[in-house]
C-alpha positions, 0 to 999 in steps of 0.5 A: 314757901311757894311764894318765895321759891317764885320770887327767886325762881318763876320757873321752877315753882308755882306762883303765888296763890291769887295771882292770875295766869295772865300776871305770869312772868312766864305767861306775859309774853314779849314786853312792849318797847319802854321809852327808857330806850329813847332816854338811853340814846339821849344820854349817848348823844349828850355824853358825846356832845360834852366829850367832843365840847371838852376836848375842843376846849382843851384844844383851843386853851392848849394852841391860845396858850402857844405852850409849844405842846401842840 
């Protein structure tokens, strides 16, 4: 019963038994940078890039066509 009360909640029961202090949740400290971070903004930039390619399309679609919608 330990272990799942931990899996739910770290802090308001005991860990495991056989896991070191040091595997702690509570324990580890700060976490290190992850490169998901570097991913993330490559997808901002990359989304952008494709917004901004899109709508430039539409545009020049729109004035090639002389529609008189401009």
């Amino acid at each position: 019963m330990a272990s799942l009360s931990w899996s739910v909640s770290p802090r308001g029961a005991s860990p495991p038994p056989g896991s070191s202090s040091s595997s702690s949740p509570t324990a580890a400290g700060p976490r290190p940078a992850t490169p998901a971070r570097g991913h993330r903004r490559l997808a901002t930039v990359t989304a952008a890039a494709f917004t901004l390619a899109a709508s430039t399309a539409v545009f020049l679609a729109l004035y090639a066509s002389d529609c008189g919608c401009l």
